[in-house]
N, C-alpha and C positions, 0 to 999 in steps of 0.2 A: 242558212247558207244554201242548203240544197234540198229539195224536197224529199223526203225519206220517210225512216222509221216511225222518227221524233213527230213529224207533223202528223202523217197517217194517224199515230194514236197518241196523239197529244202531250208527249212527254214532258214534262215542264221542270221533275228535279232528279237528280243523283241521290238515289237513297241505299246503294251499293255498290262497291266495287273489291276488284282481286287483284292484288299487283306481280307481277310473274316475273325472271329473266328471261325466260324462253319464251320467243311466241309458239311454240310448239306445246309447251305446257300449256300456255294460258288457252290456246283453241281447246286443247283435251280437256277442259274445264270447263268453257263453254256450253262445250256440246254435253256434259255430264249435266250440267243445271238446266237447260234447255229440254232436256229429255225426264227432266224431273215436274212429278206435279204444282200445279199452282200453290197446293198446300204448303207442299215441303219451301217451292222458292220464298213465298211468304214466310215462312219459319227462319228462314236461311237470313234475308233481311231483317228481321225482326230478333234473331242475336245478336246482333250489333247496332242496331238503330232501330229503337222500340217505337218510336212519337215520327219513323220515315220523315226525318226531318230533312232539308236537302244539306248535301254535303260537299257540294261543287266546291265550293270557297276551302275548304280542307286538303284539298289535293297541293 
């Protein structure tokens, strides 16, 4: 739809996500994993979806 993230680095599936009420939480959340190493986000996706399978269809 718009050139961005996804194309820049080739996004192709959903292999995590955080459901929130507040956008206020969910940005402070954000920025907490974002601010985290590749390791730990790896680790992070990989307790809940071991085989990064996409999860788009799930939502």
């Amino acid at each position: 739809m718009v050139d961005g993230f996804t194309k820049k680095y080739e996004v192709t599936k959903l292999v995590y996500y955080e459901i929130f009420d507040s956008i206020t939480n969910a940005i402070v959340r954000e920025k907490q994993i974002k601010a985290g190493s590749r390791k730990r986000k790896l680790q992070l996706i990989q307790s809940s979806n071991p085989s990064f399978k996409d999860i788009y269809n799930e939502l």
